[in-house]
C-alpha positions, 0 to 999 in steps of 0.5 A, a space after each residue: 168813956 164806958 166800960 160797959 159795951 166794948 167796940 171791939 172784942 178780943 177777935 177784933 183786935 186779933 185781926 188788928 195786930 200782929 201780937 197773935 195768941 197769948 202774946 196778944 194781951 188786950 181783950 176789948 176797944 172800950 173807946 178810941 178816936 184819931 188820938 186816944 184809945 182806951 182798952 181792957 184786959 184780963 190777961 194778967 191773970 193768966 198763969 199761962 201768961 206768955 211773960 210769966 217767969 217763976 210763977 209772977 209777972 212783972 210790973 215792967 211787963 205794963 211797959 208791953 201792955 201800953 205799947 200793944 194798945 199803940 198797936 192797936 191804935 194804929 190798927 183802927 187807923 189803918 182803914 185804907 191800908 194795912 197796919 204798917 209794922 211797928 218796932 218798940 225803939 224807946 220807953 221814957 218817963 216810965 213810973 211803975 207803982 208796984 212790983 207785980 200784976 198777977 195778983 191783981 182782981 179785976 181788969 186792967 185799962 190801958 189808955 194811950 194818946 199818939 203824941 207825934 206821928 211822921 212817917 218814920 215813926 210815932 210817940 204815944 204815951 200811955 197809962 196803965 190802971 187798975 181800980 181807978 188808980 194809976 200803976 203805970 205810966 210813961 211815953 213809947 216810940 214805935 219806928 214805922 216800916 211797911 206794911 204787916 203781913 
């Protein structure tokens, strides 16, 4: 997969999601297929980061990260019908390896797999890098309901 030529911009990916604004906090599709996506972001680095408290942003907030790259998954699916509205319901198997990413260079790569999928709801896992290096993993279930407006 290349990190070079996005397939969709931040625009795109507004259009997708109903995370709008700062809250929306990919920036690029690097790759996706019916299973996996792989996105960028460099949002982290923002001091008007909508989770920032006292100045940092927390590494728990990766757990946000990988749960908005599902949403954006589900978005690209979506090509007959709108995206049905998601609700996080549960996060296992999470290993963060730092405290913080504000302070991190370069962009974050976000890579989600749907694992499971039914009507009721889907399971994904995802992982969080930064320089080739896995700072955050774990698995995400969403509860579908109808359609986002």
């Amino acid at each position: 997969m290349s990190a070079d030529a996005p397939l969709l911009d931040r625009a795109g990916i507004l259009g997708l999601v109903p995370h709008q604004g700062a809250m929306c906090l990919w920036d690029a599709v690097l790759a996706w297929d019916a299973e996996r996506i792989r996105v960028r972001a460099d949002s982290h680095r923002d001091p008007a980061h909508p989770l920032r408290r006292h100045g940092r942003l927390g590494a728990v907030h990766l757990c946000e990260y990988g749960a908005q790259a599902m949403a954006v998954h589900g978005g690209l699916l979506a090509t007959d019908a709108p995206p049905r509205a998601g609700l996080l319901v549960a996060l296992r198997g999470v290993a963060l390896s730092l405290a913080r990413i504000d302070d991190l260079a370069g962009p974050l790569i976000g890579e989600a797999e749907r694992l499971a999928d039914s009507a009721a709801g889907q399971l994904y896992g995802f992982r969080i890098l930064h320089d080739d290096r896995t700072i955050a993993q774990g698995r995400a279930m969403v509860a579908l309901g109808g359609a986002v407006d």
